[in-house]
Each structure stands twice: as structure tokens, then as C-alpha cells.
C-alpha positions, -999 to +999 in steps of 0.1 A: -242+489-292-241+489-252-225+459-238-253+446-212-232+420-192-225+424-152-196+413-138-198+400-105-180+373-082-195+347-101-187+362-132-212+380-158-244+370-177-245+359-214-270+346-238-263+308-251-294+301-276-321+319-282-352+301-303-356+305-339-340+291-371-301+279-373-290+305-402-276+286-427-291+252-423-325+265-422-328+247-390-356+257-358-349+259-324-383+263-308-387+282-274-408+254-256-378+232-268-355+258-254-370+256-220-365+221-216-330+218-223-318+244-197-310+221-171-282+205-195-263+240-199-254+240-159-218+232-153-212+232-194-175+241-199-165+275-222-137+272-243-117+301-267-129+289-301-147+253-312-121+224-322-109+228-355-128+204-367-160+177-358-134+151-355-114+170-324-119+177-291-116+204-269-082+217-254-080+224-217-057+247-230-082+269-240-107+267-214-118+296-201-150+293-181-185+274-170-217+281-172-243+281-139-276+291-135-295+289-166-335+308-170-352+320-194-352+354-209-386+362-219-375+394-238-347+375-259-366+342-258-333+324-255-314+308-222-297+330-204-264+321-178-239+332-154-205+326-173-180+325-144-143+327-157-117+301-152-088+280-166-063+283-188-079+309-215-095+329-185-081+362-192-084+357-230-124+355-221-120+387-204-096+404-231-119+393-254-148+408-235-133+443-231-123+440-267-161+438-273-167+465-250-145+491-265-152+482-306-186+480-318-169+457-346-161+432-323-188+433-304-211+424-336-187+397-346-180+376-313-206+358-294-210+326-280-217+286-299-229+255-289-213+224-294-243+200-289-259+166-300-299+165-313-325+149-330-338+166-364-371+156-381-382+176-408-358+205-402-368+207-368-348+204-337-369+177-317-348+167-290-316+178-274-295+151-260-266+167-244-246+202-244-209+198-250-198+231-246-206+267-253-180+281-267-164+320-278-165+318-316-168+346-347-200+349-361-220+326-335-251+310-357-281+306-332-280+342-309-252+337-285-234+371-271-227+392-241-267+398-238-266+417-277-279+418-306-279+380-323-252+373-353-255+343-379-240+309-380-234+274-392-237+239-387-221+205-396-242+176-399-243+141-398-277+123-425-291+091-416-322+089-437-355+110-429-346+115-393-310+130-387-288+128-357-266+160-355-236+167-340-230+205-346-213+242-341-230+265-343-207+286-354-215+299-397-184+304-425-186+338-440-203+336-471-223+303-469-252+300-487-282+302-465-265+334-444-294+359-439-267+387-425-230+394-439-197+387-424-180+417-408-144+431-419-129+398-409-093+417-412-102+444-388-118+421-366-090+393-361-068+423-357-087+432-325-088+402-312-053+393-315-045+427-299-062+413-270-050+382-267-014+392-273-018+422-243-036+392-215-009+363-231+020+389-219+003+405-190+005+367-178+040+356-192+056+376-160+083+379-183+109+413-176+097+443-197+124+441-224+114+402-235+074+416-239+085+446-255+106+419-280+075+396-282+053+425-282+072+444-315+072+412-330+034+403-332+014+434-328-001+449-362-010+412-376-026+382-373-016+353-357-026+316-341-025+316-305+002+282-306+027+305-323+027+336-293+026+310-268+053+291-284+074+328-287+063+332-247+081+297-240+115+303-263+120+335-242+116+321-213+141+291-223+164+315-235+162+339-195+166+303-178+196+294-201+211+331-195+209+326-159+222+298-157+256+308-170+259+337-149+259+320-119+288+322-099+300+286-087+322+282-057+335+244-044+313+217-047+282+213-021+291+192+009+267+165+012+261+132+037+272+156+067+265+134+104+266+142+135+283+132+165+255+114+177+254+097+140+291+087+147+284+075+183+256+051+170+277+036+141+307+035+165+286+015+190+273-008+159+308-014+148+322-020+187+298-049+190+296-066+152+262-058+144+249-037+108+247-003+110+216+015+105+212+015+064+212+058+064+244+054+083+258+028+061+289+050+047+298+068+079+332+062+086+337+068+129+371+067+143+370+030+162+361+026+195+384+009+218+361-007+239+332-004+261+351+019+287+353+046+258+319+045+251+308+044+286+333+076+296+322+096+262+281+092+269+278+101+308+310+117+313+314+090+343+356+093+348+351+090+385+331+055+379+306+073+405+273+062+385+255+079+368+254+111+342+276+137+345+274+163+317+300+188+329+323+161+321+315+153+287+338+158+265+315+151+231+283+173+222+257+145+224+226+137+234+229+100+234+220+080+259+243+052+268+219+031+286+194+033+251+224+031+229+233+004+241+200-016+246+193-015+211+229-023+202+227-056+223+191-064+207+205-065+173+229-089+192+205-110+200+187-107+165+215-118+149+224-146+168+189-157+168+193-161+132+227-177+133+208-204+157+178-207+136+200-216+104+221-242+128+188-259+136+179-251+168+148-230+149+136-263+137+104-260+155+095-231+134+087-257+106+062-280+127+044-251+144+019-221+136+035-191+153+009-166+164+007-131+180-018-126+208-025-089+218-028-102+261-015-125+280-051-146+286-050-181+284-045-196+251-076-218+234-074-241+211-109-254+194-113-281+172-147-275+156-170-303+149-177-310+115-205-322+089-196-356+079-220-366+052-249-355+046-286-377+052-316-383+027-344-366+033-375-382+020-404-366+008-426-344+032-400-362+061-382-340+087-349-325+084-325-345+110-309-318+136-274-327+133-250-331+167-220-310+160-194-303+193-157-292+194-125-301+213-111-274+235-075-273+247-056-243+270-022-232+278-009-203+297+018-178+290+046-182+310+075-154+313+110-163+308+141-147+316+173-137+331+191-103+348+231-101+334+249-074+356+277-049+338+295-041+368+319-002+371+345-030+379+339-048+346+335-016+321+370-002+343+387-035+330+372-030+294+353-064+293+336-056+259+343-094+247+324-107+276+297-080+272+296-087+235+290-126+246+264-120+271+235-111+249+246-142+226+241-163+253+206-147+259+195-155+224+206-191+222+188-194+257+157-180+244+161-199+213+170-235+231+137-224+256+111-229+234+129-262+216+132-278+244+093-270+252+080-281+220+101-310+217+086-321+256+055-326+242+071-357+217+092-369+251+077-363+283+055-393+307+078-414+287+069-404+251+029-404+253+029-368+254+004-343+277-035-354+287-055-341+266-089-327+268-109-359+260-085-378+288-066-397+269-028-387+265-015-372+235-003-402+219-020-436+225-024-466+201-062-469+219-093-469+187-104-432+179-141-447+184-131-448+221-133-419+244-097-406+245-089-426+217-063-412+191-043-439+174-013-417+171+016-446+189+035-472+174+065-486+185+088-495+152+117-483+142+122-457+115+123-476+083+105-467+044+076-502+053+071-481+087+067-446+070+042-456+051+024-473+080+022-435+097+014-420+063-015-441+065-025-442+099-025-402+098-048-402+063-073-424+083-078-402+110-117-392+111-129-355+111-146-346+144-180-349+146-188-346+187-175-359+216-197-380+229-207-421+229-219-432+194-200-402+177-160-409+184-145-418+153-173-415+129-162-385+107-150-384+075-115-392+069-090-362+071-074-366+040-040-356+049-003-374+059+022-363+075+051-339+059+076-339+084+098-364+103+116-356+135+140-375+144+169-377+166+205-370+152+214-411+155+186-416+124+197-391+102+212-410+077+181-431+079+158-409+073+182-394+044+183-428+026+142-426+030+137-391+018+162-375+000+181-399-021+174-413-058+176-447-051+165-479-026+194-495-020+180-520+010+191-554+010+213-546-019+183-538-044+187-508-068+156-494-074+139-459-076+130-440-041+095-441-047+090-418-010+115-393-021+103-359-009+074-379+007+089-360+043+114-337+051+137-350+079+138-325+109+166-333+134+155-323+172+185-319+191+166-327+228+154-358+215+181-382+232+166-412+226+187-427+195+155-450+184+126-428+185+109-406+161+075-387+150+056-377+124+041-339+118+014-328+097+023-297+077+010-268+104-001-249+072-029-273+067-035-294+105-020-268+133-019-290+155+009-271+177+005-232+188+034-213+199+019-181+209+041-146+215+031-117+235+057-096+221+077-108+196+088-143+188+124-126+194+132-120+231+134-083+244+169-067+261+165-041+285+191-020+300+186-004+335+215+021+342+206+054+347+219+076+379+185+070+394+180+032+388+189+013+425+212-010+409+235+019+399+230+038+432+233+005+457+253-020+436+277+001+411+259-017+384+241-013+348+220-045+345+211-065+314+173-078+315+161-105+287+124-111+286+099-134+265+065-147+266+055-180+253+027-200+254+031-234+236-004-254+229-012-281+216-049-283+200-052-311+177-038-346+175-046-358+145-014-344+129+010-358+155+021-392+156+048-410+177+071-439+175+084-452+209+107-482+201 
């Protein structure tokens, strides 16, 4: 028998089905059936063997191909494809194949199964739903080979009454009942393929020639399951790894963690000026520096104090700048420091305001859109009544802050690292006590009414809300539990906007929201303790429960100077009604300007220290602000 199949690039041609009865359950496959089901065989996977039984699945592990291109062979009236080889079982296919080719035995035995769901009725084959698989099997049941002659088979099925669902193989036991052709010499035949599969299994292995002449001696002359040579395969090549292993020769153990100089340099630096170390060069352990003159003479080679780089008098291999080294040394400073002031209090106006980043330095707007306050009746066939809805619009303007600090030849010559180390302190708390004493103006200046707003009327002012300008945000009581709640409920009363304009001031739904914090100046602290914080009410010598415990949180301004007066703040969460905008970073910038080039060097014998922010600080709402000017 003449093996027919073409191997190409895509592989070679097989026949799946062909139409006629399922031998052994007396099933038929018609041709116009056939026809219509070869769409579902493109892409269908090929595996070595069907599951061991209906209740398994396929392994990868023995996937060995797919299917593409299904037509119709008119002279074998069955569905022929392209099988192209791949996965796991790949070269079993092929053994298998060439097994086939060389032994007419084989050749009659192997072919190829489906694994696929249909309809029965009246042992016909009505519908096929899907194609599982078609798989390399013994004794194939409905005419699957490499384009040969067609073998018997069999089928499991699943009854439900006259018309049956079936799941099946394809694939028939020697010796069933219903078999219209006798099994081959089963023993002759399983001895050929396990030839082949034990010659591509150890053509794969890569294992040295001695192990597969070991494995080989071992299995070939008998029968075996593919899980026990593949499990042979693995123990061998356990046992090579293991072998290896103890043959190594071992010297001293591997250095690890090495640094550089420049690694030592930048800890050094770190360490010089009291600041955290980068977290990968958290172990290194540098020899201290003793000041900034060292680190100056070590990264320009500057002995002369002439200015400037000077590499021929370097006495380390580095490529570290000093200038950068120590710009971002000094803006760690100021980090740190930053967060020492913000713990002390001086960050206090992070509570009461919505920080925000803004990608230009364009004027800052603040819009308070108009809102919906209730909606009218509508009667029937009437008119829908255009609503007047307008906004509130409020500006500010960047402004730039900041200062030059000069680091003189004189003062590195004289070692001033203390002062140097104090300088970009200083910077930070500047920065920091910048923008509090900003944001608290708008609570102090033109004598505690605050900024003009848009509508005209100042920031605080006890005037009606219905009134143009109109905010009711002013009293002028002292800071007591009676006059808390007075706030509290002078801020829930404020009205949503609706438009500003005559008839509309005032008219909007109530906000719905108090006031969270209380800013006060450091003479009212205890006040505002006994108010907020503690258990008990123990005015005029009554003990009674706080009932406005955690109704604020006391916020001590340190600019306010006046010992009487105080506000009230929204939480910014819910009512920003303050902006502080940042161009980049909340956190001022430290530049360094000392390179051989820079004129300050050249003309002045100087490295100079620059600090930098942006800020814009806006205030866009008033309804969350309220002021007590006693």
C-alpha cells in the first residue's frame, strides 16, 4: 500500500471522514452531510491518541498538529485537509508517519478519529454540531488515514429517547460486535509504534549518547505507555543535573553589592549634609567626609581655588559633578525641612486649601457655576420655563518667589559646611512661611474683610446674600461654643448660586454644609480645645457632655496676631473655596550655578544657590469662609 500524503511547508494531506456507515454502531454519515460540516474541521487541533476515556480531555502534551483547508474528495467521498505539524507530540506525528510509510502493518492499522458532537435520528447522523478534534488513533472507525485505504471503528454514545445526542470516537475495540473488518496483529503493531516513538522521544531528549543508549536498551523490544519513557527521559536528566552539580569546582564566595567611587561620593555627600541616602545605596559604608572643602577639592580637582574643573588634578576616578551633586543634595535639604515645618504647623494651610497643579503659568480661574434650584410645574400642554443659570468668576496670577545664596572660594576655603548645611533650611522655612503668610492675608488684610471679590462686595461682609455683593460671612463675637454654632448655622444657610443678577441673589437652595475647621490665633487655643476636643462642658461650673466635640478641628495660624479673632473653613474636600495653585511643585526648587563657565565663578569667585517657586493663591468661593472680627 503506497503512502499518498505530500509533505510540504504546511505540512501534508490526510483524509478525516469519509461518508458511509460508523462500523460498529451501524451509524451513516451521508456525503451531502459531509459537505456541510467542512467548515468546522478548519483550525481543529490533532492530538497522539483520543482521551482515555469520554470523561477526559485532551492533553497539550500530546498535541501534535491542526488541520487547515478542508474540500471535498470526490474520489474518496470524505473531507480531505492539510494536517500541518505542531506542538508537543509533533515529531511523534511524523515518526508515526514514517512508521506507516516503511510497514504496510502499520499503515493498515493507524489512521485518523474524530472526536465530535451530533444529532442521531433513526441511526442517521442528522446534524453535526462541532468538531473537537481529529485525532491519530489504531483502528480509526469512519475512513481516516494518510489518504489510504479506510479501517474500522467505534463509537460511545450518549441515549436520550428516540432522538440521541452523541458525543463520540471514532475510534472501534478489536473484536466488537458490529466490526465488518478484523483487528491487525495488535502485538506487532504497538511494537512499531513504540519503536517510533521511543527513536523521536530520544532524538529530542538532547540527552549525551550513553544516557539514550541506557534509555534506549532499556525500552526497545516491548511495549510501553508514553508517561513511563518520558518519565525515564526526565530521571536521566535529574540524575546529569545532580552529577554536575557535584563536580563543580567552588572557589571563595561571589562578591556581591560592589559600588563605585561615584556610589561612595553620592552617599558621602548624603551623609555630609544629614539627609537619607538613596535606598540602593542604603548599606554603603564611605569613609566620612570632612567637610565641604573635601568634597569640593575631590569633584573639580580645584586646589588652586581658581574656579572651575580641573581634571588633571583629580585625584578620584569620577564623573560626578559637584555642582549636580550637590543641587540635589541641598533639595533633599529642603525636602526634609519642609516636612519638619509642616509637622510644626506652619503647613497648616494644607488643611483649609485644595492644592492644584497647573501645566502654565496663565492666570488662574475660579468659576462658581450656577445651579438648578428647584424645579417648576409644568401644566398641561404649558411651556417649559427657560431657566437663568450664570456663574461667579474669580482670577489670580502666578507670582515667582525666590532668593540667590552665594558659596563663596573664601567660604568652602574656611570649610563653612554648617552654614552651607543651614542655608537651604532657611530656604524651605521661607518658602514654607511664603505661602502662610499669603493665605492667612486673605483672613487679615483691609482690616479683616478680606479681598473684593468679583460681585464687588469684599470677601467677608455681614451685608444680606439677596444683595448684590452680599455674603453674610462677618460677625464680630468672640470664640465661644453659643457663637460656634451661630457660624455653623450661618454657613448651612448659605444659598446655592443661581445667577448674578437682581431678583436672583440669594434665592438658591441652601448649601447644606458647615464649617469643619476653626483658625484661630495661638491666644484661643485653649478655647477652642475646651470647645472641640474635650469630653466635657465645664462653663460656668456645669459638668455636662461636649455635645460639639469633633464638631471642628482647631487650626492655629501663626500670622494671625490679633489675640481675639478667628474663622471658620469649610472642609476644601467638599466647598474649595481657596486655590493654591503650583507650577512646579508645591516644594520649592534649588539650583546650583557653579560651573567654570557660569559668570558668577568667572567674575565673582562664587558658586550660587538659586531657590525658586510658583504660587498662585485664589480665592473662588465664599460661602465656606466666614470671619469673626471682635
Amino acid at each position: 500500500m503506497e503512502l499518498n500524503a505530500k509533505p510540504s511547508e504546511a505540512g501534508f494531506e490526510i483524509l478525516a471522514i469519509s461518508a458511509g456507515v460508523a462500523k460498529g454502531w451501524d451509524l451513516h454519515f451521508s456525503a451531502d452531510l459531509l459537505k456541510n460540516t467542512m467548515p468546522l474541521f478548519e483550525g481543529a487541533p490533532v492530538f497522539v491518541d483520543h482521551p482515555r476515556t469520554m470523561f477526559h480531555s485532551a492533553s497539550v502534551r500530546d498535541l501534535c498538529g491542526t488541520l487547515h483547508s478542508p474540500a471535498w474528495n470526490e474520489l474518496e467521498q470524505g473531507i480531505q485537509l492539510g494536517l500541518r505539524p505542531s506542538g508537543p507530540s509533533a515529531d511523534v506525528l511524523m515518526a508515526i508517519r514514517d512508521a506507516a510509510k516503511d510497514d504496510p502493518d502499520v499503515m493498515k492499522a493507524i489512521g485518523f478519529s474524530c472526536v465530535l458532537q451530533a444529532k442521531v435520528e433513526k441511526k442517521h447522523v442528522v446534524r453535526i454540531d462541532s468538531i473537537k478534534s481529529v485525532d491519530v488513533v489504531v483502528n480509526p472507525a469512519r475512513g481516516g488515514k494518510f489518504l489510504s485505504a479506510s479501517i474500522g471503528g467505534t463509537m460511545k454514545k450518549k441515549t436520550e429517547a428516540a432522538v440521541e445526542e452523541l458525543e463520540f470516537e471514532e475510534d472501534i475495540e478489536p473484536g466488537r460486535d458490529g466490526a465488518e473488518l478484523p483487528p491487525p496483529d495488535t502485538t506487532a503493531l504497538m511494537l512499531s509504534m513504540c519503536k517510533a516513538v521511543l527513536n523521536a522521544s530520544l532524538t529530542n531528549s538532547k540527552l549525551p549518547g550513553p544516557s539514550q543508549r541506557v534509555i534506549r536498551a532499556h525500552f526497545e523490544g516491548r511495549t510501553f505507555e508514553p508517561e513511563e519513557l518520558e518519565k525515564a527521559i526526565e530521571d536521566k536528566r535529574k540524575e546529569i543535573a545532580e552529577l554536575s552539580e557535584a563536580s563543580l569546582i567552588r572557589g571563595p564566595a561571589r562578591v556581591g553589592g560592589m559600588v563605585t567611587t561615584d556610589d561612595q561620593i553620592v552617599v558621602a555627600a548624603h551623609d555630609l549634609f544629614g539627609v537619607e541616602r538613596p535606598a540602593e545605596l542604603k548599606d554603603v559604608k564611605p569613609a566620612r567626609l570632612t567637610g565641604i572643602r573635601e568634597l569640593y577639592f575631590l569633584l573639580t580637582g580645584d586646589y588652586e581655588l581658581r574656579g572651575g574643573y580641573h581634571p588633571d588634578e583629580m585625584r578620584l576616578a569620577t564623573t560626578t559633578d559637584f555642582s549636580g551633586l550637590v543641587a540635589n543634595v541641598l533639595n533633599k535639604v529642603v525636602q526634609k525641612k519642609w516636612d519638619e515645618l509642616d509637622q510644626a504647623g506652619y503647613g497648616w494651610w494644607k488643611q483649609v486649601c485644595r492644592i492644584e497643579h497647573f501645566n502654565s503659568l496663565n492666570d488662574l480661574k475660579g468659576i462658581v457655576v450656577g445651579t438648578v434650584g428647584t424645579l417648576p410645574e409644568v401644566e398641561e400642554q404649558g411651556e417649559y420655563t427657560e431657566l437663568p443659570i450664570g456663574d461667579i468668576s474669580e482670577t489670580a496670577s502666578f507670582t515667582k518667589y525666590g532668593v540667590s545664596l552665594p558659596i563663596t572660594l573664601e567660604a568652602i576655603d574656611r570649610d563653612e559646611t554648617r552654614k552651607l548645611r543651614i542655608m537651604p533650611e532657611e530656604l524651605a522655612a521661607g518658602a514654607m512661611r511664603t505661602i502662610s503668610y499669603y493665605v492667612s492675608y486673605i483672613f487679615t488684610q483691609s482690616s479683616g474683610i478680606g479681598p473684593t471679590m468679583g460681585d464687588t462686595g469684599a470677601l467677608f461682609n455681614a451685608t444680606a446674600v439677596t444683595t448684590a455683593g452680599g455674603h453674610a460671612n462677618l460677625g464680630t463675637t468672640a470664640l465661644a461654643a453659643a457663637e460656634w454654632q451661630v457660624v455653623r448655622a450661618a454657613m448651612f444657610k448659605q444659598a446655592r448660586l443661581i445667577k448674578q443678577a437682581a431678583g436672583y441673589y440669594g434665592t438658591g437652595p441652601r448649601m447644606g454644609i458647615g464649617p469643619k475647621f476653626c483658625l484661630i490665633p495661638v491666644d484661643l487655643e485653649k478655647t477652642a480645645r475646651d470647645i472641640f476636643i474635650n469630653e466635657w462642658d465645664v462653663t460656668d461650673n456645669k459638668h455636662a457632655q461636649n455635645l460639639l466635640k469633633g464638631s471642628g478641628v482647631p487650626v492655629v495660624v501663626p500670622e494671625f496676631t490679633d489675640a481675639n479673632d478667628w474663622a471658620a473653613v469649610a472642609d476644601p474636600a467638599v466647598l474649595p473655596c481657596i486655590i493654591v495653585g503650583e507650577r512646579f511643585g508645591i516644594t520649592p526648587e534649588i539650583f546650583v550655578a557653579g560651573r567654570e563657565t557660569d559668570p558668577a565663578v568667572f567674575m565673582n569667585d562664587e558658586h550660587r544657590i538659586k531657590v525658586r517657586i510658583f504660587n498662585a493663591i485664589l480665592v473662588q468661593d465664599y460661602r465656606g469662609l466666614y470671619k469673626e472680627n471682635v
